[in-house]
C-alpha positions in Angstrom: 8.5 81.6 214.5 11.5 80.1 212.0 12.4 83.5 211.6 13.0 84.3 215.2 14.5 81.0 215.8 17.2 81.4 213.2 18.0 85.2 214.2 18.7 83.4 218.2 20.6 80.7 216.7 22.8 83.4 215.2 22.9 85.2 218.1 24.0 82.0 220.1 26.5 81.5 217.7 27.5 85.2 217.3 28.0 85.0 220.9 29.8 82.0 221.3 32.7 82.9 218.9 33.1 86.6 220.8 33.5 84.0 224.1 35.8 82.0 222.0 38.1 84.6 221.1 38.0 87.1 224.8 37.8 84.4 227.3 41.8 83.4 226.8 42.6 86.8 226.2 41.4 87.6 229.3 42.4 84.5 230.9 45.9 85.3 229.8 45.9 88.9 230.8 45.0 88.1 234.0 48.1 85.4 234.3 50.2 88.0 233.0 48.8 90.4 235.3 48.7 88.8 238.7 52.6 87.4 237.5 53.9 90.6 236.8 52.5 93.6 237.8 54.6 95.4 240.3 53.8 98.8 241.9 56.2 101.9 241.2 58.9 100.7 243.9 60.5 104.4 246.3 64.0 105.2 246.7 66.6 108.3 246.9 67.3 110.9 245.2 70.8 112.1 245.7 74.5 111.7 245.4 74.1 107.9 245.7 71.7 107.6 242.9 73.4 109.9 240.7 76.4 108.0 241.2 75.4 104.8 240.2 73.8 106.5 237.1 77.6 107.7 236.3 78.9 104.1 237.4 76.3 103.0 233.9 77.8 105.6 231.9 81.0 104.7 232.3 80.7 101.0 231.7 79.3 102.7 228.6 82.1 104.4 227.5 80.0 107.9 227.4 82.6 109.8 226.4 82.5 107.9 223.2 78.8 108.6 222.4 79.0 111.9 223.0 81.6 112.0 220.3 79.5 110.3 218.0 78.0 112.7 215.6 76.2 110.3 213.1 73.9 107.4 213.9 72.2 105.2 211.4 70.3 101.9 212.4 67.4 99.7 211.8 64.6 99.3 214.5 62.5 95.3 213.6 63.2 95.3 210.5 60.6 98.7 209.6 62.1 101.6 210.8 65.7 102.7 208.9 67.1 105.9 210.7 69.9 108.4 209.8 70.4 110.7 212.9 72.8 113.8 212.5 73.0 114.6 216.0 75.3 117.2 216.1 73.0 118.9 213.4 69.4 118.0 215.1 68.5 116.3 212.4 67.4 112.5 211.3 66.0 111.2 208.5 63.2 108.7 209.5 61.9 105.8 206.8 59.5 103.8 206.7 57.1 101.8 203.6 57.6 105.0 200.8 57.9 107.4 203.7 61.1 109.5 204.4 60.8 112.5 206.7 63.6 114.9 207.6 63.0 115.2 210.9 63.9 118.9 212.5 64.3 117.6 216.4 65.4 121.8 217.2 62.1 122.7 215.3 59.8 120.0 214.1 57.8 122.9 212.0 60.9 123.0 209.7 60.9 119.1 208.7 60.1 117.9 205.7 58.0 114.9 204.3 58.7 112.8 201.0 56.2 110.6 199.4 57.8 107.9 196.9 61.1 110.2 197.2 59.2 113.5 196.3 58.5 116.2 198.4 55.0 116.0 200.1 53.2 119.6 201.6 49.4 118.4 201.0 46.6 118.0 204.0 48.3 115.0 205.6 51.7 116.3 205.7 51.9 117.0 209.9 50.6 113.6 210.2 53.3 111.9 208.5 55.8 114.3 210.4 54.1 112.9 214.1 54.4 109.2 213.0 57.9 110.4 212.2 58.4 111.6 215.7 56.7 109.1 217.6 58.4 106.3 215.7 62.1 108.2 216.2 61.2 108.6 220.2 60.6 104.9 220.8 62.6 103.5 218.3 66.0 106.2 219.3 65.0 105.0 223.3 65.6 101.5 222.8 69.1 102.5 221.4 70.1 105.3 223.3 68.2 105.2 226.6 70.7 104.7 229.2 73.0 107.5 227.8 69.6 109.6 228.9 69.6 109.4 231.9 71.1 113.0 233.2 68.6 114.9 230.6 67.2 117.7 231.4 63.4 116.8 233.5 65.0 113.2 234.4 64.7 112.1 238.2 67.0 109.4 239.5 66.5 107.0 242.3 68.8 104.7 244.3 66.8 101.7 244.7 67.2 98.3 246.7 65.7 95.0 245.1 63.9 92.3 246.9 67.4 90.6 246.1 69.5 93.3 248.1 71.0 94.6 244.9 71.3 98.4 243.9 69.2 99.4 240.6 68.6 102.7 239.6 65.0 104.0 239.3 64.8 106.7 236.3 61.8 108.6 236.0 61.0 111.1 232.4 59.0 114.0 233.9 59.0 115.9 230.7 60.0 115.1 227.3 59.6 111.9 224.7 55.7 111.0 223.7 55.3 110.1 226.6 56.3 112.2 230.0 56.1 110.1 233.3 57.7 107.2 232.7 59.5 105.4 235.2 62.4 102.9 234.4 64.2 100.6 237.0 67.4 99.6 235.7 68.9 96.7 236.7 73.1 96.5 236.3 76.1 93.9 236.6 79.3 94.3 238.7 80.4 97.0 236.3 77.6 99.1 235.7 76.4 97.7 232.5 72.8 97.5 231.8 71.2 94.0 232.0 67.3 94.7 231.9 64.9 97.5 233.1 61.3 97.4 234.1 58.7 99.7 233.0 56.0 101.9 234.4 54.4 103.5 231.0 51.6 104.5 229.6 51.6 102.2 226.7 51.9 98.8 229.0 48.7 98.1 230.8 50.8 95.8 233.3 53.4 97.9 235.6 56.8 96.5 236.0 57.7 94.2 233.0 60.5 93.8 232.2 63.0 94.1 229.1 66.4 92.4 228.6 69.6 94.6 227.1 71.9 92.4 225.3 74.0 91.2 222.5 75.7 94.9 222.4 78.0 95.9 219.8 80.9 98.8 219.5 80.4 101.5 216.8 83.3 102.9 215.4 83.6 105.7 217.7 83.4 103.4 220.9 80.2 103.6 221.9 78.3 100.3 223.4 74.9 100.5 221.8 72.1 96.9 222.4 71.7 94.8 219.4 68.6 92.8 221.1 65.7 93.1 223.8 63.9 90.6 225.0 60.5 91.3 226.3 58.3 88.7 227.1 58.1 86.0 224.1 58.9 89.1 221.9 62.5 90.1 220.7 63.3 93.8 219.4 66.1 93.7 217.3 68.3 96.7 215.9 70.2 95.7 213.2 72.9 98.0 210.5 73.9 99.5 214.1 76.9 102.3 212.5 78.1 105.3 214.7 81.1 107.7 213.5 82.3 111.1 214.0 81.8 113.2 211.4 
């Protein structure tokens, strides 16, 4: 009888710390939830949208990124990046990892452990962290200069405050095809925030601030900071030149 009255007490307490630890989580998931999800919101296809998507670019200076050849930049403090862009190349860093990443032919990349070459068993695993880290990471720097790629829908869109955003939708490409972005604009075309519908959020429609942007060399306006939710994502050692 003591012996099945200690293994329920442990139970009861087993129990009781699982409760202690869910029930805010999921308390606070559903806050979040019922406060921000959104559904995917319609609009228009079309001159109008494509317009305002040039109207971004502009306030952008594109011209000026394109011209860029060289990017180098630091994503939180983790993630160091040397992109040659003109050569489809960047070399991704991370803890003792450096991979050369080939972005015409991944095959072709190359992966050094402690700065020497690496070809053993877990070599393509190292060179799909590299790509999944230089998708998200590059996106957060580079994502409204995306938005004419090739697979990219773009939608005129009128906010619940009357204002025109432009809903941008990845239907092939990245880590992650099918996301939808609603970016939201000042007077001038510049970027203020955009919403997400992705795969990796399991609340649609939250939203991202883009801020504190700085001028590389060549011109180009690139984001410093995000804000997104309590969180800030900062990109720091920002350089762009031509080469």
């Amino acid at each position: 009888m003591a012996k099945k009255s200690i293994f329920k007490k442990a139970l009861k307490i087993i129990g009781g710390i699982i409760i202690f630890f869910t029930l805010p989580s999921l308390l606070l998931f559903g806050f979040m939830y019922l406060k921000y999800d959104e559904d995917l919101p319609t609009g228009q296809q079309g001159a109008k949208a494509d317009a305002l998507a040039t109207k971004m670019l502009d306030a952008l200076n594109e011209d000026a990124y394109l011209n860029t050849d060289y990017l180098e930049w630091t994503f939180k403090g983790r993630h160091h990046y040397k992109w040659y862009k003109r050569d489809g190349k960047c070399e991704v860093y991370w803890d003792d990892f450096t991979v050369i990443l080939d972005l015409k032919d991944y095959s072709q990349s190359k992966v050094f452990v402690a700065q020497q070459e690496y070809n053993g068993v877990e070599q393509q695993k190292y060179i799909d962290k590299a790509i999944n880290f230089f998708n998200n990471d590059s996106f957060w720097l580079v994502a409204p200069y995306k938005v004419f790629d090739k697979g990219v829908e773009r939608r005129l869109v009128t906010t619940d405050s009357n204002e025109e955003a432009l809903l941008v939708t990845y239907t092939t490409g990245g880590s992650t095809p099918g996301d939808s972005y609603l970016w939201h604009l000042d007077k001038d075309g510049k970027p203020k925030s955009f919403q997400m519908w992705v795969d990796i959020l399991p609340i649609d429609g939250l939203e991202a601030t883009w801020e504190n942007w700085t001028t590389t060399d060549t011109g180009a306006l690139l984001p410093t900071f995000h804000k997104f939710l309590i969180f800030g994502l900062e990109l720091e050692d920002i350089k762009g030149t031509e080469l």
